[in-house]
Every structure is written in structure tokens, then in C-alpha cells.
N, C-alpha and C positions, 0 to 999 in steps of 0.2 A: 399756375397759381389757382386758378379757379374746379380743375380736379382736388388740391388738396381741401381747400375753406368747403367744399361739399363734403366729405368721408370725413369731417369735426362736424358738421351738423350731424349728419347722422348720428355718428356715436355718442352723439348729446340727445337725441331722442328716446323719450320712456324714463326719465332722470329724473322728471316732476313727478312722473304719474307714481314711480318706485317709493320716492321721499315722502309723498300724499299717502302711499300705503303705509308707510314706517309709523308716518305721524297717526294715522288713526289704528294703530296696532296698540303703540303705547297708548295711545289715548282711554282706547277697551280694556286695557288691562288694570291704568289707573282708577276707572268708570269700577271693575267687576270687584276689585280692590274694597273700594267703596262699601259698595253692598253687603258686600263680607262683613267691615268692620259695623254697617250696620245691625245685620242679622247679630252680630254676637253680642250687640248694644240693648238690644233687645232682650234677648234672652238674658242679659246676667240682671237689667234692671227687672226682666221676672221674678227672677231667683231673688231679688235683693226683697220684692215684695212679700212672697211667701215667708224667706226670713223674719221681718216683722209682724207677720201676721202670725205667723208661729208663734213670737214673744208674746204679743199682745195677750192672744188664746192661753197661753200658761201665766203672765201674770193674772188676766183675769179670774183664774182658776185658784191660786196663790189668795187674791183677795177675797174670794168666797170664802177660803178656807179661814183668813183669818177674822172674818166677822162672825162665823158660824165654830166657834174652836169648839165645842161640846158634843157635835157630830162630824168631828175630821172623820170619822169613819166610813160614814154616807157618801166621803168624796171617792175614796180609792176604786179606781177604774182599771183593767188592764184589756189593752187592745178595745177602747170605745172610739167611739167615732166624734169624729169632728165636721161640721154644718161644710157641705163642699162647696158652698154659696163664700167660704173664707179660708177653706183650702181643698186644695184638687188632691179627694185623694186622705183626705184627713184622717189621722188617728191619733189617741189619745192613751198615755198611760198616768196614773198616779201612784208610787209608793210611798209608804209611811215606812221609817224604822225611828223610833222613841218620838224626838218632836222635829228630827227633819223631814220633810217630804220632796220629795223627788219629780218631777212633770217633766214628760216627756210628751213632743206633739211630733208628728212627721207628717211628710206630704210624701205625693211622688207626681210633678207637673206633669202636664200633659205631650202625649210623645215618651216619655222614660219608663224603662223598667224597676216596679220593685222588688226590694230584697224577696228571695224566692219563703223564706218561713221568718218566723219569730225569734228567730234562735241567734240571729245574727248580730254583732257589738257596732255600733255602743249604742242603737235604737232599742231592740229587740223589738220591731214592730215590721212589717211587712209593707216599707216603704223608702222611696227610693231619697229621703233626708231628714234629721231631723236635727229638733232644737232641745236641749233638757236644760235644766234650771231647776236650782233646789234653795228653799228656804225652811231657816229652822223657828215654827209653829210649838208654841207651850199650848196644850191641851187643858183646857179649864173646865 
């Protein structure tokens, strides 16, 4: 009796130390989990920044225009810049056709690539997003 009660201890030896490894296995994996959902928390509340700072920059542009309507002409900008102190990366387009105008801002945050030329839809600006927004301005 006392050969068998010995060869069960053993083969119950390393059973803790195994389950101790299992548990902090998952444990890292919920932990790096984490981080992840962090990092992307991050980033999109960037992107959600830039988005409005985008708007902002074209309505403010929108309201110049309409207190100044007798030189809407003086606004029209293609590929100007925008202050990078309120966007990384900032550029600027405005067109006119009769009395709608068109604003278009892009960025391209930090880390990404932008659009390789001008030529690309629906920015045409050499950046890697943007925002347009158009309001229709009577010319007086």
C-alpha cells in the first residue's frame, strides 16, 4: 500500500507549477489584449480630432466668405496650407462655380502616408484625408 500512495504523489507533482503557468499565459494574453484595444482608442480619438478640426477650419473659411461676399474671389485657394499648429500635415483648397463654394481641408497625421499627387478623388490634395463641405454664397 504504501509503494502505490507514493507513485500518486509523484505523478501529482508539477500540476501546480503547470496550472500557475496556464493562468499567467492567459492572464498576458488578456493584459496585451488590452494594450491593443488601447493603442486603437487612441488613434481613432486622433482621427476623430483632426476631423473636427478640419470642420472647424472650413466653416471658418465658409464665414469669412460670407461677411466679405464682394471679394469671394480673394478666397479661392488651390493646394494652400493650413497652420500645422491645427492640422499635421494641413492643406487647403477652395472652389467657386456661380454662388456655390466648395472647401476642402486634408491632413495626413503623423506616421501615414499621403496621397502620392493632386490628382487623386475625392481630395485632389496630397494627403492622406480629408473633409469638403460646400455652401451656396450669393455674391453682392
Amino acid at each position: 500500500m504504501k509503494q502505490k500512495s507514493f507513485s500518486t504523489i509523484s505523478a501529482q507533482q508539477g500540476a501546480v507549477l503547470l496550472e500557475a503557468m496556464i493562468a499567467i499565459l492567459l492572464f498576458s494574453i488578456g493584459v496585451l489584449a488590452f494594450v491593443g484595444l488601447q493603442a486603437s482608442m487612441i488613434n481613432n480619438t486622433s482621427d476623430a480630432k483632426y476631423r473636427s478640426d478640419a470642420a472647424y477650419v472650413a466653416q471658418q473659411m465658409i464665414g469669412k466668405m460670407w461677411t466679405d461676399q464682394t471679394n469671394l474671389s480673394t478666397y479661392l485657394v488651390t493646394n494652400g496650407t493650413v497652420a500645422t499648429s491645427v492640422l499635421p500635415g494641413g492643406k487647403l483648397n477652395i472652389a467657386a462655380s456661380a454662388s456655390q463654394i466648395t472647401v476642402t481641408v486634408g491632413w495626413t497625421a503623423p506616421g501615414e502616408t499621403a496621397a502620392p499627387g493632386t490628382t487623386s478623388a475625392p481630395c485632389y490634395l496630397p494627403v492622406a484625408h480629408c473633409y469638403t463641405t460646400t455652401a451656396s454664397i450669393a455674391g453682392g
